[in-house]
N, C-alpha and C positions, 0 to 999 in steps of 0.2 A: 504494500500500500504506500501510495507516495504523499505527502506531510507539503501541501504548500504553507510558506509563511502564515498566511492567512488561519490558518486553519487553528494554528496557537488561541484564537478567539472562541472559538468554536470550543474547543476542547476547555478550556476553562470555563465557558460557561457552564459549560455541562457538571463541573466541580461545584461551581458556585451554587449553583442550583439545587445538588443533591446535598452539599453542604448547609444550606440555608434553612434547607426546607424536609427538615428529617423525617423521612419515611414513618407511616404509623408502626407502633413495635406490637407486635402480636402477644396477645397470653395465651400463657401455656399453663397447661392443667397441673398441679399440684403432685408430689412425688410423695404418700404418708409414708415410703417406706426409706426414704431417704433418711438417715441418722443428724443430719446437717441441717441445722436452722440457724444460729446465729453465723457470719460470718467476714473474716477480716481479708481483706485483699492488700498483700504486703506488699512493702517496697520492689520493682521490677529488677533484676540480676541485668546488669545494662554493662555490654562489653563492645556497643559502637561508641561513639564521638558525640551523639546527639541527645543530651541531657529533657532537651523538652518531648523530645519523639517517644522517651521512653515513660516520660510523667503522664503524658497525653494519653496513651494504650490502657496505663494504670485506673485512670481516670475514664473511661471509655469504657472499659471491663468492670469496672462498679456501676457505671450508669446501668448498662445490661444488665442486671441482676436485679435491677426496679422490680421487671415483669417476671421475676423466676420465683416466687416466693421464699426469698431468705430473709433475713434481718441481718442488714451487712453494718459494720462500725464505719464510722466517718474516714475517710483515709486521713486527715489533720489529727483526731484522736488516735489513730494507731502510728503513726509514726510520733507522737509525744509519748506516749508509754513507750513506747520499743526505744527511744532515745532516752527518758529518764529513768526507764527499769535495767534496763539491756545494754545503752550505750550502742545499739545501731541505728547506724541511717542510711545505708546503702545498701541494696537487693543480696551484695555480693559477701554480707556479712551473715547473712542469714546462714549461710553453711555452719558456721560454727554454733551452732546450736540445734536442736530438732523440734517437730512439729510437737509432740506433748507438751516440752515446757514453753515451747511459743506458746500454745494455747492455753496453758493455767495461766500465764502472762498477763494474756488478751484477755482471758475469757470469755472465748468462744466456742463452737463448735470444728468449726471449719478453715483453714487456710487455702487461700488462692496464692500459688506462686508464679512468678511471671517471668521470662526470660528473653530479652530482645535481642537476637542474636545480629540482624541487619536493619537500618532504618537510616538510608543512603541516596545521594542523587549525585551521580558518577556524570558528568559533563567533559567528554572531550571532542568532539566536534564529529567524531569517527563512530565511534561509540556513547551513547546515552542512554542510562539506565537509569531507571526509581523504583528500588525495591525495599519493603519491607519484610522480615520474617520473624516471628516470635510463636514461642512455646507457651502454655501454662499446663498448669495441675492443680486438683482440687485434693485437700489430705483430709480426712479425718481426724482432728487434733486429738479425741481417747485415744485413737488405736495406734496414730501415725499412719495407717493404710491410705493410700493415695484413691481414690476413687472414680477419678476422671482424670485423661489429661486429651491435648487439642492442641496441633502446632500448624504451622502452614506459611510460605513464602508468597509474597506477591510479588510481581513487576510488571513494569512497563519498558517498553525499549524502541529506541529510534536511532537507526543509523543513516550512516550521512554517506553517500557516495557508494562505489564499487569495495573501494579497501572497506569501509563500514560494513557492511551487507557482508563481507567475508568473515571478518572479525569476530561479527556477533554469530553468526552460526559456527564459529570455532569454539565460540564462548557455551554457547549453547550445546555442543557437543560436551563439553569438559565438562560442565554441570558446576554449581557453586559451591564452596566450601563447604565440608561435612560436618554436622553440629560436632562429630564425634573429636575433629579438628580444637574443639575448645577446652576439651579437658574442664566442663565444671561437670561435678557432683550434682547427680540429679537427671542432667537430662536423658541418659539409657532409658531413664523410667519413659519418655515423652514420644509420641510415636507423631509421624509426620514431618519433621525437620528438616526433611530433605527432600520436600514433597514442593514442585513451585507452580503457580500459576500465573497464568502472562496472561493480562487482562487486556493487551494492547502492545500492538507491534507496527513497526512501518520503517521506511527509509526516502530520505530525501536523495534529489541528484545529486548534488552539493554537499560537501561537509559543513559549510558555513553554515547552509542553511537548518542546520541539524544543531547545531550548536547554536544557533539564535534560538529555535525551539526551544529547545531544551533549557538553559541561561533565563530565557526570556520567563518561559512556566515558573523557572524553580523562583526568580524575584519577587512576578506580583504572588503565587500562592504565600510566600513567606510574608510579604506584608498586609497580608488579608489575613492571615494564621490559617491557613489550611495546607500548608505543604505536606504533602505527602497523604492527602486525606483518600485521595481515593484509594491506591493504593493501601492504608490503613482500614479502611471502614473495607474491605472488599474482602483482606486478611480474617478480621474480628467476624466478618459475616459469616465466612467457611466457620471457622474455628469453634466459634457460638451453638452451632446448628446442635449440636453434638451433647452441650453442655445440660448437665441433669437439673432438673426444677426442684428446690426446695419441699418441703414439707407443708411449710404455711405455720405451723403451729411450735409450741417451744418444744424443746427435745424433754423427755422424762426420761431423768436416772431412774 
């Protein structure tokens, strides 16, 4: 598919749009046999560069859980206890300790861990990518028993010229980095990670013109705060489908 200039308009509206204007969120019927009613969705294990891309998912994966019947803690309450009880504030801290005592902690039922392993927009006039990928899992804090997990990559890609178009099918052959490439604790358990889907592909004649695309997209979505959203919300949707519905009511010891 070929990407004239113009088209940069187009494709953002289309962001803006579905940004703006959020889709109605479905309920889903109630789970009595689920063990998990209160719960806390901790800080994201974040081993890219982009500190807001990974508070944003955090923040997005709570919204979601509106319609799933839990009772989830505020994420500003659960990082003030995990910081004045615990002394952590980073995703990547959570290894040193396990789901039980997080949860007498918290007091809660349930832990959501989150692991963003990409959340990137690679600009080089040749090749242009925007992909996100991230893992979670839901644990059972009595038992420590992991009870769900959901991972999945998105991207978009537009190459620019002949060398481009070669490139990215080189790229595409090789496949991207193996979660298992990161050595954290934890994600064997997460099934998906190396699973991607390409929501949108194309190539310009021109590299230049592939590179003002691209350049051009990643500006205004970052000054409108949507970068990377479709890509993200396309991620969370796969990922979601999946995810078990609460109970609705408190857990009885």
């Amino acid at each position: 598919m070929r990407f004239p200039a113009a088209r940069l308009f187009f494709l953002l509206g289309i962001v803006f749009v579905l940004a703006s204007c959020a889709a109605h969120t479905p309920r889903y019927a109630p789970d009595y046999s689920n063990p998990v009613y209160t719960v806390a969705v901790l800080p994201f294990y974040n081993v890219t560069n982009d500190v807001g891309g990974a508070m944003g998912l955090r923040e997005d994966f709570q919204r979601r859980l509106e319609h799933r019947h839990y009772k989830f803690m505020p994420l500003k309450e659960v990082d003030e206890i995990l910081l004045n009880r615990m002394g952590i504030t980073l995703g990547d801290q959570l290894e040193m300790t396990d789901a039980m005592e997080l949860g007498k902690v918290l007091g809660v039922d349930g832990l959501v861990y989150g692991y963003v392993l990409d959340f990137d927009d690679v600009t080089t006039g040749v090749y242009n990518v925007k992909k996100v990928r991230a893992g979670f899992k839901l644990v059972d804090a009595k038992t420590g028993k992991v009870l769900w997990t959901g991972a999945r990559g998105v991207k978009s890609v537009i190459a620019g010229g002949k060398a481009g178009v070669g490139i990215s099918v080189l790229k595409e052959a090789a496949g991207e980095d193996s979660f298992s490439s990161y050595g954290i604790k934890g994600l064997d358990e997460i099934e998906g990670l190396d699973d991607w889907h390409i929501i949108r592909a194309g190539a310009t004649k021109r590299f230049e013109d592939a590179a003002m695309l691209s350049l051009g997209e990643m500006l205004i979505t970052k000054a409108f705060g949507v970068h990377l959203w479709l890509e993200s919300n396309t991620m969370m949707e796969m990922v979601m489908r999946g995810f078990p519905s609460g109970p609705g009511t408190p857990r009885h010891e």
